[in-house]
RODO-2510 file (C-alpha; in nm, 4 decimals, decimal comma):
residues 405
     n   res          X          Y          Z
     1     x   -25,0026    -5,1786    -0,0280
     2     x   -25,0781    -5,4659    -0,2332
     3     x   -24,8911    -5,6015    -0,4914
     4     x   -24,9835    -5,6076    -0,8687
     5     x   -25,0301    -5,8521    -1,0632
     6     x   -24,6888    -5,8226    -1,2830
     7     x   -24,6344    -5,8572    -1,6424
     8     x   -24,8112    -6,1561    -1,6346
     9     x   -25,1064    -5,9751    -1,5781
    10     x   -25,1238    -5,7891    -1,8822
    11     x   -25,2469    -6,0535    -2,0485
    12     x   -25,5312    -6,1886    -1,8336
    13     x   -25,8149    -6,2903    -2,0101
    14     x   -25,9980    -6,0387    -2,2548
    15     x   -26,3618    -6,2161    -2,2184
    16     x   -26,3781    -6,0830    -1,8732
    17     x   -26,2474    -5,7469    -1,9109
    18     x   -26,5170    -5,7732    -2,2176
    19     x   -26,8083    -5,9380    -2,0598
    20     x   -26,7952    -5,7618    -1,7382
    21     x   -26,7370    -5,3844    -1,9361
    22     x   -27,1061    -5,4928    -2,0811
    23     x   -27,2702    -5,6542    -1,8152
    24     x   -27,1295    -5,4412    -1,4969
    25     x   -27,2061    -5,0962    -1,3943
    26     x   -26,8939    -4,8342    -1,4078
    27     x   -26,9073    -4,8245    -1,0112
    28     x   -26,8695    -5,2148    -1,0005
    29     x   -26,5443    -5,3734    -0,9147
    30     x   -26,3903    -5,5664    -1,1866
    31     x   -26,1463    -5,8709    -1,1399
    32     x   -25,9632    -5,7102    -1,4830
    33     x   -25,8613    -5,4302    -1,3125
    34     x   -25,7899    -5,5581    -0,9798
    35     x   -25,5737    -5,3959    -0,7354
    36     x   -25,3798    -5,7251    -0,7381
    37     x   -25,2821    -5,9728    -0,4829
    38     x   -24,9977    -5,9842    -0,1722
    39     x   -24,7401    -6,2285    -0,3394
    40     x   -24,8181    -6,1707    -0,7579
    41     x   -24,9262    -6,5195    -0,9514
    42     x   -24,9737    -6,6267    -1,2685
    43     x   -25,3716    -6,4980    -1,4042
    44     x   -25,5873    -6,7698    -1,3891
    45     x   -25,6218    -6,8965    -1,7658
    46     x   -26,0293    -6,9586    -1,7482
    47     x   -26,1925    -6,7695    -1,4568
    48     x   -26,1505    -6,4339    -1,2813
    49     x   -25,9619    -6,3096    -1,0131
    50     x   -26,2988    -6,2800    -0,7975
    51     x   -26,3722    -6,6734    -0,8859
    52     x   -26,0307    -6,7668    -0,8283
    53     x   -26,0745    -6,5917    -0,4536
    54     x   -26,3658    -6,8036    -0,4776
    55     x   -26,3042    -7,1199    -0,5226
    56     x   -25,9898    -7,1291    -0,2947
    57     x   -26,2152    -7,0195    -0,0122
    58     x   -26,4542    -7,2717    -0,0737
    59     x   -26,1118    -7,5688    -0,0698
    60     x   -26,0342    -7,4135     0,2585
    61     x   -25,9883    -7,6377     0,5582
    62     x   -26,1673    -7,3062     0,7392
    63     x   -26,4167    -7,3425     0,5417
    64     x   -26,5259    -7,6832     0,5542
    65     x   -26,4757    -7,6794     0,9321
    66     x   -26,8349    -7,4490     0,9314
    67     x   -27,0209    -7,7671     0,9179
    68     x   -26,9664    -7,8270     1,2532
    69     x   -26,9815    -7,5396     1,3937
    70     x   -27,3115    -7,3447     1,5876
    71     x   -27,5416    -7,1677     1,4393
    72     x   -27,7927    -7,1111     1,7047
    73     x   -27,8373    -7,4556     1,8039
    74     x   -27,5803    -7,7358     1,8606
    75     x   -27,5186    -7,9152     1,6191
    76     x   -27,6199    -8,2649     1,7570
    77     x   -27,9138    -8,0772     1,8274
    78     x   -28,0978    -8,1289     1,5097
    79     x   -27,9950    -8,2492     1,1391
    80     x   -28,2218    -7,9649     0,9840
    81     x   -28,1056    -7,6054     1,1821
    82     x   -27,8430    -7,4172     1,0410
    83     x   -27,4875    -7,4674     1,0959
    84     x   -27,2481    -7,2059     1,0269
    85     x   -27,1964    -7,3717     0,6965
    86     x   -27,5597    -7,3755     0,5428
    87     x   -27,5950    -7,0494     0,6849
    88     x   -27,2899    -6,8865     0,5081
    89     x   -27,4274    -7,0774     0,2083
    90     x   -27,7518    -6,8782     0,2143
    91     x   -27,5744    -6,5715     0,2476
    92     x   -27,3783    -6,6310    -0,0458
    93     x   -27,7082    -6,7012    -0,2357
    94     x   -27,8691    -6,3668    -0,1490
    95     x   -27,5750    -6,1713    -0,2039
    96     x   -27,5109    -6,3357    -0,5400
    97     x   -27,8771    -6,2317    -0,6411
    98     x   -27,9184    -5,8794    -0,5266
    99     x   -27,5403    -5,7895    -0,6985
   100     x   -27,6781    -5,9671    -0,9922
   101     x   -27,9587    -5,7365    -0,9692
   102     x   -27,7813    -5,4025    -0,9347
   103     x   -27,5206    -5,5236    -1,1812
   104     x   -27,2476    -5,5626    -0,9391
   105     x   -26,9662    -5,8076    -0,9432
   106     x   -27,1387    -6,1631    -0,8515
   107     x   -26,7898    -6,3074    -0,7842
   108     x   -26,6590    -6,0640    -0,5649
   109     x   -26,9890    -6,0937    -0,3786
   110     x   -26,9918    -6,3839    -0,3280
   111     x   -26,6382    -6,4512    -0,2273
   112     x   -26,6589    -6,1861     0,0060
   113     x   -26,9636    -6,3193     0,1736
   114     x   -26,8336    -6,7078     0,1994
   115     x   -26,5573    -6,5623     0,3631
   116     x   -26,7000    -6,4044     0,5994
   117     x   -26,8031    -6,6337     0,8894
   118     x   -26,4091    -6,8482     0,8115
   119     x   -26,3390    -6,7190     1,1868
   120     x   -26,6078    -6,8143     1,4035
   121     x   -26,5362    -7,0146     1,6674
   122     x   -26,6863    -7,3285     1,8018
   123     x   -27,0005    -7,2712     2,0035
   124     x   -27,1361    -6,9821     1,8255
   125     x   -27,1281    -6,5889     1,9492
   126     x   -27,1068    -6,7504     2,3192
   127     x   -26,7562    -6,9288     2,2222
   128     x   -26,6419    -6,5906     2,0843
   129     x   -26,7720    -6,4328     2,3886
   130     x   -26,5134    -6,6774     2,6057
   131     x   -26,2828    -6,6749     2,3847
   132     x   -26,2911    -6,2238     2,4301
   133     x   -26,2402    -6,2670     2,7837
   134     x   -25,9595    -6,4784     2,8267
   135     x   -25,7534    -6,2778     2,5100
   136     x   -25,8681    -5,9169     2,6715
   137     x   -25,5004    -5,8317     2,7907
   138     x   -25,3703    -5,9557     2,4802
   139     x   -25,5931    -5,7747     2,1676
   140     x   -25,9285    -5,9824     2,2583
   141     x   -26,0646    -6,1490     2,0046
   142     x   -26,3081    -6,0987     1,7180
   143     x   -26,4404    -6,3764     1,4791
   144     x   -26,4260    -6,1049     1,2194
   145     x   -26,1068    -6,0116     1,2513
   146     x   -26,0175    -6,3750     1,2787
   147     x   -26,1422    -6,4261     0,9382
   148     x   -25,9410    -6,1546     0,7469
   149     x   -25,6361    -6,3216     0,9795
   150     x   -25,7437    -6,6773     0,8291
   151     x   -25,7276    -6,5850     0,4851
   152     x   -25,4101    -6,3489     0,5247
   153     x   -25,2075    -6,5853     0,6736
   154     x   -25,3267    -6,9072     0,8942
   155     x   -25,4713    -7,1304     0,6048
   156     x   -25,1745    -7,3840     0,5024
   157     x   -25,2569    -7,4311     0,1841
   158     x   -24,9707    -7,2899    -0,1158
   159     x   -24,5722    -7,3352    -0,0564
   160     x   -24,5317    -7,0259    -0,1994
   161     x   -24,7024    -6,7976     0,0436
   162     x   -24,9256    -6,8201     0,3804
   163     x   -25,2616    -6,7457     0,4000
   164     x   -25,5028    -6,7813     0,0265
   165     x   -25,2984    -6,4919    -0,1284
   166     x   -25,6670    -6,3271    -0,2555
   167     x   -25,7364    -6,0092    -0,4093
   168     x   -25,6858    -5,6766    -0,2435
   169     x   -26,0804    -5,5863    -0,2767
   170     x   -26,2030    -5,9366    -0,1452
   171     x   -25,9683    -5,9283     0,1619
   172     x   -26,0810    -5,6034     0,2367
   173     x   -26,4444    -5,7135     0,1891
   174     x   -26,3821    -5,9516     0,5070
   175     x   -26,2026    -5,6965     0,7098
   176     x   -26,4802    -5,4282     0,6758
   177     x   -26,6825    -5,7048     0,8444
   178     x   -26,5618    -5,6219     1,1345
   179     x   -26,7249    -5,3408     1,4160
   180     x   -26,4070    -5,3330     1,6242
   181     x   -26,2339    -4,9628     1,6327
   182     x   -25,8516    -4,8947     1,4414
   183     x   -25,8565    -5,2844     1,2968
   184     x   -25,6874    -5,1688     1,0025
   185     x   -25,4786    -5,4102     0,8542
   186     x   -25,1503    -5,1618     0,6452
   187     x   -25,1667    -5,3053     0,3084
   188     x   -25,5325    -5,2112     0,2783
   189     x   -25,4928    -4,8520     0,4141
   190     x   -25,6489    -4,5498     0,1941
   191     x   -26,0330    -4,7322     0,1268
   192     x   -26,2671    -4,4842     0,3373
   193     x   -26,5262    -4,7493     0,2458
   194     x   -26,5039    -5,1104     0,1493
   195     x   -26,6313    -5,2134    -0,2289
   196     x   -26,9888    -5,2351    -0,2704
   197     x   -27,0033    -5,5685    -0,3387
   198     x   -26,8395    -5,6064     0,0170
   199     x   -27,1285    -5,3628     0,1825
   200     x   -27,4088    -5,5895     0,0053
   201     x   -27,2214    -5,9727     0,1664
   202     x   -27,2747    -5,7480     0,4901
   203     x   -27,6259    -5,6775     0,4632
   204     x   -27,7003    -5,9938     0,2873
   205     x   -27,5751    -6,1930     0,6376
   206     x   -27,8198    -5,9395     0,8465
   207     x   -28,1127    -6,0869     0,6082
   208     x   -27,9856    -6,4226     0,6175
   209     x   -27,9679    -6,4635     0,9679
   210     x   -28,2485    -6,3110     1,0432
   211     x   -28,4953    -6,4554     0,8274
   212     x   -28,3262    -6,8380     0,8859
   213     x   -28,2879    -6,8000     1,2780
   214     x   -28,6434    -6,7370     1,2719
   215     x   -28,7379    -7,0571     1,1147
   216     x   -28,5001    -7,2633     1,3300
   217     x   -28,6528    -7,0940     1,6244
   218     x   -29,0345    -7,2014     1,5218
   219     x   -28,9185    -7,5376     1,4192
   220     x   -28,7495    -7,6169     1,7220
   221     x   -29,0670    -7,4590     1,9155
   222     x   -28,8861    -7,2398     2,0844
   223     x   -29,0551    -6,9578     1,9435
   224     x   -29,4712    -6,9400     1,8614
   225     x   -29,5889    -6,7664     1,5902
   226     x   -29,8163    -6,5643     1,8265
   227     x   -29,4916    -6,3870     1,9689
   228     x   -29,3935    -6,2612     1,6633
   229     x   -29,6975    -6,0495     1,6279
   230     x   -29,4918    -5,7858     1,8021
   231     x   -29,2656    -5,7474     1,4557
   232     x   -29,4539    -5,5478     1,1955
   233     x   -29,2348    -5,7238     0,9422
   234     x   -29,3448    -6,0329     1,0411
   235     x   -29,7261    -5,9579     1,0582
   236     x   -29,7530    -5,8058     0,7193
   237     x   -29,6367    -6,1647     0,6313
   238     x   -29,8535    -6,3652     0,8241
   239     x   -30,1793    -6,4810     0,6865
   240     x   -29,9158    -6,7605     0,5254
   241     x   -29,8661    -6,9290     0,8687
   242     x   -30,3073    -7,0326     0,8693
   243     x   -30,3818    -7,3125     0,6683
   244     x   -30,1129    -7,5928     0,5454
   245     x   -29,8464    -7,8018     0,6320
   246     x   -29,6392    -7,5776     0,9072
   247     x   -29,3226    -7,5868     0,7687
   248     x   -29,4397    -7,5259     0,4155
   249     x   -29,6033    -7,2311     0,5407
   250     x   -29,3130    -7,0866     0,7456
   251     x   -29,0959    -7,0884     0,4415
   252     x   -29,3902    -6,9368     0,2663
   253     x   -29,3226    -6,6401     0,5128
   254     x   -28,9898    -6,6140     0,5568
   255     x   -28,9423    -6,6239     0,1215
   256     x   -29,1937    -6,2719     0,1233
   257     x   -29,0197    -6,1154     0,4089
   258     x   -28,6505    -6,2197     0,2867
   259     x   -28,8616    -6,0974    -0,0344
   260     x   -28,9387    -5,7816     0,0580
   261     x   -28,6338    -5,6559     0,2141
   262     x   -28,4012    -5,7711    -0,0820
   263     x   -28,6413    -5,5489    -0,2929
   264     x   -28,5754    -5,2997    -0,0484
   265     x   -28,2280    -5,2868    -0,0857
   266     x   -28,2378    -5,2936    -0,4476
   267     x   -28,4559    -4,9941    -0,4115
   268     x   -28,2689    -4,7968    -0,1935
   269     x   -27,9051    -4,8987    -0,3300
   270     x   -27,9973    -4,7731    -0,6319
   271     x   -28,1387    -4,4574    -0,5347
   272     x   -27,7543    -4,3460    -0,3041
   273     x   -27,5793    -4,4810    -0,6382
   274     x   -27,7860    -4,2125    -0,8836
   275     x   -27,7925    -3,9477    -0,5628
   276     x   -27,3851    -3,9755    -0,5446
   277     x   -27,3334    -3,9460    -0,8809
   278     x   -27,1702    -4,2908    -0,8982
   279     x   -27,2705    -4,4390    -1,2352
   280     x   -27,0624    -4,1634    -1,3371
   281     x   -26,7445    -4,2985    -1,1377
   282     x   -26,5591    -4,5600    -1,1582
   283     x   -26,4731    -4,8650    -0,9764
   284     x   -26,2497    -4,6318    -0,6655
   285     x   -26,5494    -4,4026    -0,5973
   286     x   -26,7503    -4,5441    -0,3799
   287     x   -26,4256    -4,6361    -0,1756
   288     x   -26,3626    -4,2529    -0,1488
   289     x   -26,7004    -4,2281     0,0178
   290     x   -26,7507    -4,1044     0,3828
   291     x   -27,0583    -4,3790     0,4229
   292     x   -27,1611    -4,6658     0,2098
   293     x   -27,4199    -4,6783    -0,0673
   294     x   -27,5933    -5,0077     0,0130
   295     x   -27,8899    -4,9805     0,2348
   296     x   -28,2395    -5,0420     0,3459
   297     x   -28,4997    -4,7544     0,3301
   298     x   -28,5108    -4,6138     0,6405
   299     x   -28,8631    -4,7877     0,7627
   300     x   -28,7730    -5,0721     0,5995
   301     x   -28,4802    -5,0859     0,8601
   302     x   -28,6876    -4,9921     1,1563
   303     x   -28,8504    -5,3168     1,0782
   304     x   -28,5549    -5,5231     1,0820
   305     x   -28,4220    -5,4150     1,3631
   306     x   -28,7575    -5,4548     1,5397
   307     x   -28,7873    -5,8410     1,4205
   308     x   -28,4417    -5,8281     1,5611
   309     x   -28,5018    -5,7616     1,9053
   310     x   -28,7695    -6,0105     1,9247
   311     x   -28,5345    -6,2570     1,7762
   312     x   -28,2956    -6,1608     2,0672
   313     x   -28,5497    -6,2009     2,3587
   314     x   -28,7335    -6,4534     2,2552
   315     x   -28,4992    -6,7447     2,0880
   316     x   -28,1053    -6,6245     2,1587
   317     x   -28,2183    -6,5730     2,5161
   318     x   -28,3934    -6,8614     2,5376
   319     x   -28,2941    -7,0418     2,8124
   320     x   -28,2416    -7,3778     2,6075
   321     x   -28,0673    -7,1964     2,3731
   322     x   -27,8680    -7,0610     2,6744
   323     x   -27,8305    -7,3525     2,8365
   324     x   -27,6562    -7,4987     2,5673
   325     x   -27,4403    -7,2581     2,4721
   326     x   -27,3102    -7,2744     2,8420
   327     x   -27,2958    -7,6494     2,8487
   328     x   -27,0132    -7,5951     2,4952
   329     x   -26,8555    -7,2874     2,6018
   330     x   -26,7519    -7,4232     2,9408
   331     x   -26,4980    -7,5767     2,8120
   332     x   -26,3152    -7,3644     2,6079
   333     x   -26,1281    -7,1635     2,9251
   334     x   -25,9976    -7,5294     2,9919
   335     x   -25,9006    -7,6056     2,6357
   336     x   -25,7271    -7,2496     2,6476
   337     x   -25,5322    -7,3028     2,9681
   338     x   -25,4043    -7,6394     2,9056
   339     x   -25,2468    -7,5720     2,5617
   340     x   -25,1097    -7,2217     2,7063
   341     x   -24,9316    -7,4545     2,9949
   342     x   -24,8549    -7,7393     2,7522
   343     x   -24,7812    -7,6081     2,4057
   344     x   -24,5998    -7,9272     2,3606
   345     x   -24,9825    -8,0172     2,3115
   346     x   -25,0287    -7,8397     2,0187
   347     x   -24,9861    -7,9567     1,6394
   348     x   -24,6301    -7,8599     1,5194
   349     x   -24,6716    -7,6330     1,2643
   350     x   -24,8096    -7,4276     1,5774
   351     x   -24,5745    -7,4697     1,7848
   352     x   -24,3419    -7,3539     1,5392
   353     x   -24,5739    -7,0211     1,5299
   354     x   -24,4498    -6,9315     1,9149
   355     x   -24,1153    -6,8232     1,7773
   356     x   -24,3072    -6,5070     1,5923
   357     x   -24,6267    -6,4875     1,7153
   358     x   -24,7215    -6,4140     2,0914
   359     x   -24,8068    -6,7753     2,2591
   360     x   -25,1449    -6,6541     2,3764
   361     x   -25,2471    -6,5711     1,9676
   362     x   -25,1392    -6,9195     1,8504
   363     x   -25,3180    -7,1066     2,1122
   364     x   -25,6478    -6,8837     2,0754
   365     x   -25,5623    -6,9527     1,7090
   366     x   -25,6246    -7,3141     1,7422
   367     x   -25,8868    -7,3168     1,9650
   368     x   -26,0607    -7,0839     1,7666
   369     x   -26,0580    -7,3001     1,4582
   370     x   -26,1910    -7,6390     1,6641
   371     x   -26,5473    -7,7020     1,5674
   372     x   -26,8099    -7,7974     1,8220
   373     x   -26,7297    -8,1738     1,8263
   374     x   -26,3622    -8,1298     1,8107
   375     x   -26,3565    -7,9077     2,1231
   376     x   -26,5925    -8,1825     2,2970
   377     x   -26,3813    -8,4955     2,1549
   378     x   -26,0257    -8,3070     2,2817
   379     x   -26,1774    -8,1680     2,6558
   380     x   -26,2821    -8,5434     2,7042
   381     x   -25,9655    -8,6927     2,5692
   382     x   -25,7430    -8,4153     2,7752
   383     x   -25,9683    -8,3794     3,0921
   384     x   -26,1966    -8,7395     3,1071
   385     x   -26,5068    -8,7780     3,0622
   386     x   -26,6053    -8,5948     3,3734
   387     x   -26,7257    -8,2508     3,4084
   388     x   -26,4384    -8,0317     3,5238
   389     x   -26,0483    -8,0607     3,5107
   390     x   -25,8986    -8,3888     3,5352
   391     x   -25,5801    -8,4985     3,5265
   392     x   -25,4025    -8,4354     3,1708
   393     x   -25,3536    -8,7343     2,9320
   394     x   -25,0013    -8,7401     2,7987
   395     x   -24,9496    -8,5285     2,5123
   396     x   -24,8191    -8,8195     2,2929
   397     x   -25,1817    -8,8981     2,2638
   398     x   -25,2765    -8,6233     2,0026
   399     x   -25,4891    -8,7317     1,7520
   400     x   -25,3400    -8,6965     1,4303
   401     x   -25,5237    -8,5412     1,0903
   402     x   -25,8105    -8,3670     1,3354
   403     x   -25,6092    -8,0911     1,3780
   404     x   -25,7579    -7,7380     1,2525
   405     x   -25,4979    -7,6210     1,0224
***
């Protein structure tokens, strides 16, 4: 169970308990009456808990590693598609607006939702696809679960505890992200369901990605406009894409349909808060719930799911897109075996993980946390400049300060 807050936080700061008793609705969380954090601190003098979680996601050597990590294409593949950083920018932006909208906690949301993409590894869903395999007989791997693991306890950033040390109801938020069955992690047992501003990051990445993927995939030409016919949300949005510069009009598009499903969810959130009596609960019930509140209409998400599929066939099955996710991921079974048969290889402060953590999780640990040119720059430096394995360089050659933490 988490810890409080202490004495200390008695006296946390009245204007939020204030300002967010006026401007929240009774099912929202609120960082005044948080369930507290791990290792109890000292409130923070002139923000919330929730922008506290924040901000120290945002300083997070995990976090500013998502620059150079994939998106859907490479990143030397383009300076204008998405990295995992812009996109987890964009997700924070929607979120922020629709909890804004149904008077939900905007700093929760959007902690919750920065968070959520901290564990991806390099080379996109394909490197977390390798990276599965060779950790099946030890847990597998999950860039979800990675990310509640990140901010629980691999970022180095406090003396006084591992991990960021956030609140109870924002690590929870990046847990719930995951799909993988009895990930549970014991201090947040007893939530049936995670807060709603945690369900609304979730659905907020399913827009996100959807709507930006799209335009990557008609910028890079991967993608015609004519195949997308096949999406009813996409052809109710269409006329945009006929006169104009192109990529004025494609945003013109993409801002009604990321449009119309936010006003969807508004629409539909609102109606399972009033239908579950919520407004008249407080911030625990809609963690007693046996399903969450935040939703599309039901058509609405027969669209989605349709736009979707042709997203799948058409541009993540691409065979570019393939290509080059084959051409990154190739080398991460390499990367993996090396450091499992040379851990002397590894940065110290992981090496000194072996003692309490299996060797297997440490090294998928740190190749998890490479980023796309740091898993290139180390299989050349290890292996040569060849394709396939080489001869290993000695391991006093390590590059120091390029480390993931």
């Amino acid at each position: 169970m988490a810890a409080g807050l202490g004495a200390a936080g008695k006296g946390r700061s009245r204007f939020y308990a204030e300002e967010e008793a006026r401007r929240l609705r009774p099912c929202a969380q609120r960082s005044a009456e948080t369930a507290g954090r791990r290792f109890p601190e000292t409130p923070p003098r002139r923000r919330s808990e929730f922008q506290r979680d924040r901000d120290r996601i945002i300083h997070s050597s995990a976090f500013r590693r998502l620059q150079y990590k994939t998106q859907v294409f490479i990143n030397h593949e383009g300076d204008h598609y998405r990295t995992r950083l812009t996109h987890t920018l964009e997700v924070a932006q929607i979120a922020r607006d629709l909890a804004r909208a149904l008077r939900l906690n905007e700093d929760l949301t959007e902690a919750t939702a920065l968070a959520h993409d901290l564990g991806h590894t390099p080379f996109g869903h394909a490197g977390e696809t390798v990276l599965d395999g060779l950790m099946r007989e030890w847990g597998g791997f999950e860039h979800n679960i990675q990310s509640y693991r990140i901010v629980h306890k691999l970022e180095r950033a406090y003396p006084d505890f591992p991990g960021l040390n956030l609140t109870r109801e924002t690590r929870h938020g990046v847990f719930a992200h995951s799909s993988r069955a009895g990930f549970a992690p014991e201090d947040l047992a007893g939530w049936r369901q995670p807060p709603l501003e945690a369900q609304l990051a979730d659905l907020s990445d399913e827009i996100a990605y959807t709507a930006h993927d799209l335009e990557d995939g008609l910028s890079s030409g991967l993608i015609e406009a004519g195949s997308l016919e096949e999406a009813a949300l996409f052809r109710r949005r269409r006329e945009g894409l006929g006169a104009g510069y192109r990529r004025v009009a494609v945003r013109t598009v993409l801002r009604g349909l990321i449009g119309e499903l936010a006003r969807g969810v508004i629409a539909a959130t609102e109606a399972r808060i009033r239908a579950a009596g919520m407004d008249r609960e407080g911030p625990e019930g809609p963690l007693r719930l046996a399903r969450p509140l935040v939703a599309l209409p039901e058509p609405l998400r027969r669209d989605l799911e349709e736009l979707k599929d042709v997203l799948l066939r058409r541009l993540y099955r691409h065979p570019r897109v393939l290509a080059a996710a084959e051409r990154g991921t190739r080398l991460l079974p390499d990367l993996f075996r090396c450091f499992l048969e040379e851990p002397e290889r590894l940065p110290r402060h992981f090496r000194e993980r072996m003692g309490v953590s299996r060797r297997e999780r440490v090294v998928c640990d740190y190749v998890a946390g490479m980023t796309d040119r740091f898993a290139r720059d180390e299989h050349r430096r290890i292996f040569g400049p060849e394709h396939g394995r080489s001869p290993p360089a000695k391991a006093g050659n390590l590059s120091p300060g390029r480390e993931p933490a």
